[in-house]
C-alpha positions as CSV (number, residue, x, y, z in Angstrom):
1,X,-2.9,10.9,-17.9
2,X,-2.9,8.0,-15.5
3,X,-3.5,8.6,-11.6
4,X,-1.6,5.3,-10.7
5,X,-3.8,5.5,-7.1
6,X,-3.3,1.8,-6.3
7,X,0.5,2.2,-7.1
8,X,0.7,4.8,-4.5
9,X,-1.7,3.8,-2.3
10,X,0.6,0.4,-2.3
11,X,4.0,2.6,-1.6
12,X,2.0,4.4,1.5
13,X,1.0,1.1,3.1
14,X,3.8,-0.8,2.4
15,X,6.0,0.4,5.7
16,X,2.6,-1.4,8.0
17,X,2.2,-4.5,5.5
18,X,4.8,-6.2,7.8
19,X,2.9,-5.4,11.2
20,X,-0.5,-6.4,9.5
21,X,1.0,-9.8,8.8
22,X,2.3,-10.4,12.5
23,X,-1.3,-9.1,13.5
24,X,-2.8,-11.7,11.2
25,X,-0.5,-14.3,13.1
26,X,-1.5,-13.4,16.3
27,X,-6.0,-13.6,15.0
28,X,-5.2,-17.6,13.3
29,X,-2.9,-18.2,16.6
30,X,-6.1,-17.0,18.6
31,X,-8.8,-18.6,16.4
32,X,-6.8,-21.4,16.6
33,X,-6.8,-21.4,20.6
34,X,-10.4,-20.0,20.9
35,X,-11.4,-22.8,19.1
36,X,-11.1,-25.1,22.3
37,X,-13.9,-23.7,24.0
38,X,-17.4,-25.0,22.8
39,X,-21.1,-23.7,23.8
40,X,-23.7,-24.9,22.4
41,X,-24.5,-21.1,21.3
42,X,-21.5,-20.7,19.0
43,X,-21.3,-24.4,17.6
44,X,-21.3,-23.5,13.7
45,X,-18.5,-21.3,14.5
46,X,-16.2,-22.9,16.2
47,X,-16.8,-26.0,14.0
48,X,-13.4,-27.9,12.7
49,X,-14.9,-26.4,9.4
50,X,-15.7,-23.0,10.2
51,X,-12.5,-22.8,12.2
52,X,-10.4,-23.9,9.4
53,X,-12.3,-21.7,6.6
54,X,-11.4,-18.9,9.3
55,X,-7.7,-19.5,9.1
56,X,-7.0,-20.5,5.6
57,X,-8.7,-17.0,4.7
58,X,-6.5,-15.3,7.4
59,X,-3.5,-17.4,5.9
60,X,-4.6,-16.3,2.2
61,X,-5.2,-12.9,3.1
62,X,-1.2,-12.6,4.8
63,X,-0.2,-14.3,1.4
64,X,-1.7,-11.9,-0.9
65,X,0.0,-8.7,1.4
66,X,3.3,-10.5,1.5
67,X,3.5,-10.8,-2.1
68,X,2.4,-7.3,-3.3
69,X,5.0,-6.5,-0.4
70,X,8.1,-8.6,-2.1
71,X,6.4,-7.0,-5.6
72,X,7.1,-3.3,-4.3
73,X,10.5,-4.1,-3.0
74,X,11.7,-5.8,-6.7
75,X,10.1,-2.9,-8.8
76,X,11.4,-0.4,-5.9
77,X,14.7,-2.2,-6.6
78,X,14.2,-1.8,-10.6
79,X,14.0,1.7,-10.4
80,X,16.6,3.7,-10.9
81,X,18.0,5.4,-7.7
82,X,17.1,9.0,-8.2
83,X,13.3,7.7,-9.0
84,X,13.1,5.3,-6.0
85,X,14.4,7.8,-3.7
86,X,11.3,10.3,-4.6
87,X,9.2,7.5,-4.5
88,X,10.2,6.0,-0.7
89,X,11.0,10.2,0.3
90,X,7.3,10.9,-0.8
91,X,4.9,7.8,0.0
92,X,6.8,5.2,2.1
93,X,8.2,8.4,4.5
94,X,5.6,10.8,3.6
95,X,7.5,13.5,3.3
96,X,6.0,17.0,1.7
97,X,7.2,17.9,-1.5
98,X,8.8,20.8,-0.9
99,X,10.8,19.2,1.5
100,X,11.7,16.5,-1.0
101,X,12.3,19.2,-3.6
102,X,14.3,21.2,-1.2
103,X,16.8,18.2,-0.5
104,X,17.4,17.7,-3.8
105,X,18.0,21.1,-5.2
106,X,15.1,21.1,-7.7
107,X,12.8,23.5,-8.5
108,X,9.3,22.6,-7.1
109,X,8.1,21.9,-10.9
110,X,10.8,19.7,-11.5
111,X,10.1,17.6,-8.5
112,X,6.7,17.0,-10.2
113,X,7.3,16.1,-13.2
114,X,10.5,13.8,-12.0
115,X,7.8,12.3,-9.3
116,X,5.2,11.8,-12.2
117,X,7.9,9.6,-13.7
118,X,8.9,8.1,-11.2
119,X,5.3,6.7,-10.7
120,X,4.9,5.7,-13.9
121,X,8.3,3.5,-14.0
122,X,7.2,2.4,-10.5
123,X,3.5,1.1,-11.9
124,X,5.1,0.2,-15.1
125,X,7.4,-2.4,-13.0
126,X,3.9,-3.4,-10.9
127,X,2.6,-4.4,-14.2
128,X,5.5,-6.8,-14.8
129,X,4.7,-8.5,-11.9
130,X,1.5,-9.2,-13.0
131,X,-0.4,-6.4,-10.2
132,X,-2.1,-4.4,-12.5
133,X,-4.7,-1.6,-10.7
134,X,-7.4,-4.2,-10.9
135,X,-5.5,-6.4,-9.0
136,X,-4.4,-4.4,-6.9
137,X,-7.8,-2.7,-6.1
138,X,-9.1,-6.9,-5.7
139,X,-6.4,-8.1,-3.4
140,X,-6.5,-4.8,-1.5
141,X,-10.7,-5.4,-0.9
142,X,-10.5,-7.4,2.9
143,X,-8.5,-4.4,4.0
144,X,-10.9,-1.7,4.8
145,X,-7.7,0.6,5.8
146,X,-6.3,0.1,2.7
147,X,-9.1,0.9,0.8
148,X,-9.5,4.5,2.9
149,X,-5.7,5.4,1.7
150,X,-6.9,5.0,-1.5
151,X,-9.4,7.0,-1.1
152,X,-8.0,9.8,0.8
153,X,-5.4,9.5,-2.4
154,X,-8.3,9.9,-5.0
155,X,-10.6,12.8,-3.0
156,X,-7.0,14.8,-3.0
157,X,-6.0,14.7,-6.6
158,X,-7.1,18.5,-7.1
159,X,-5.4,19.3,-3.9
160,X,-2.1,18.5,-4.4
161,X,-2.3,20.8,-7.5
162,X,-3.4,23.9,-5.2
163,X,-0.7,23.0,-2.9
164,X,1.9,22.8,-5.8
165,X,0.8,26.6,-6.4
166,X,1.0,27.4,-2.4
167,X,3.9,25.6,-1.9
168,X,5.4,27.5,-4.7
169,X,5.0,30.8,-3.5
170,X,6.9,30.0,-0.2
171,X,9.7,27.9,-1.9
């Protein structure tokens, strides 16, 4: 069975991929102005070169998050409704799944197995758009938070089965 970790780790960051393109404005805006100043210390960096490799990585780096944003949104928008709504209720809100389960008057194992195919529609429309995990786990590489939701998402694969037992008992 596939894990789908970058598609999820993708639906959890997706609600900041908007504030970590304005922050990305506001670091070429200030490499931009900080490139003024000169000192004969820090020459090679605030070279017309090294200033403008500085910013067109910046500028790639918003690019590449805008576009796996705009990809979420369309396979988001692909889904059907019942699926999207788990999807946005579990990773983009982060509810629990009891609580999702609970809204929508399933049974906790039904949840699962409805989330389960939910992801796999949700990846399955990723892979359309051409962001396969690979791709995902290469354009997510620059962002070091990125990469630890991923991997708080891999090291908890055998705890969201325990809590699907605990959570069952109080349900």
């Amino acid at each position: 069975m596939k894990t789908n970790l970058w598609y999820k780790t993708a639906l959890f960051v997706y609600k900041m991929l908007d504030l970590v393109a304005e922050s990305i404005d506001k670091l070429v805006e200030q490499q931009a102005l900080n490139s003024f100043y000169y000192n004969s210390t820090n020459f090679t960096d605030n070279s017309t070169l090294a200033v403008a490799d500085r910013i067109i990585a910046l500028s790639q780096r918003k690019i590449r998050l805008i576009n796996i944003k705009v990809a979420i949104e369309k396979s988001l928008e692909k889904c059907p409704l019942e699926r999207a709504q788990l999807l946005v209720e579990r990773y983009i809100d982060n509810d629990k799944a009891f609580e999702i389960a609970r809204r929508h008057d399933y049974p906790l194992r039904t949840y699962f197995r409805k989330l389960v195919k939910a992801e796999e529609f949700f990846a399955d429309e990723m892979q359309k758009r051409g962001y396969t995990e690979e791709r995902l786990e290469s354009d997510f590489q620059e962002d070091k938070w990125i990469l630890d939701v991923y991997k708080k998402f891999k090291s908890r694969k055998f705890k969201e089965e325990v809590d699907f037992f605990d959570e069952g008992e109080n349900f």
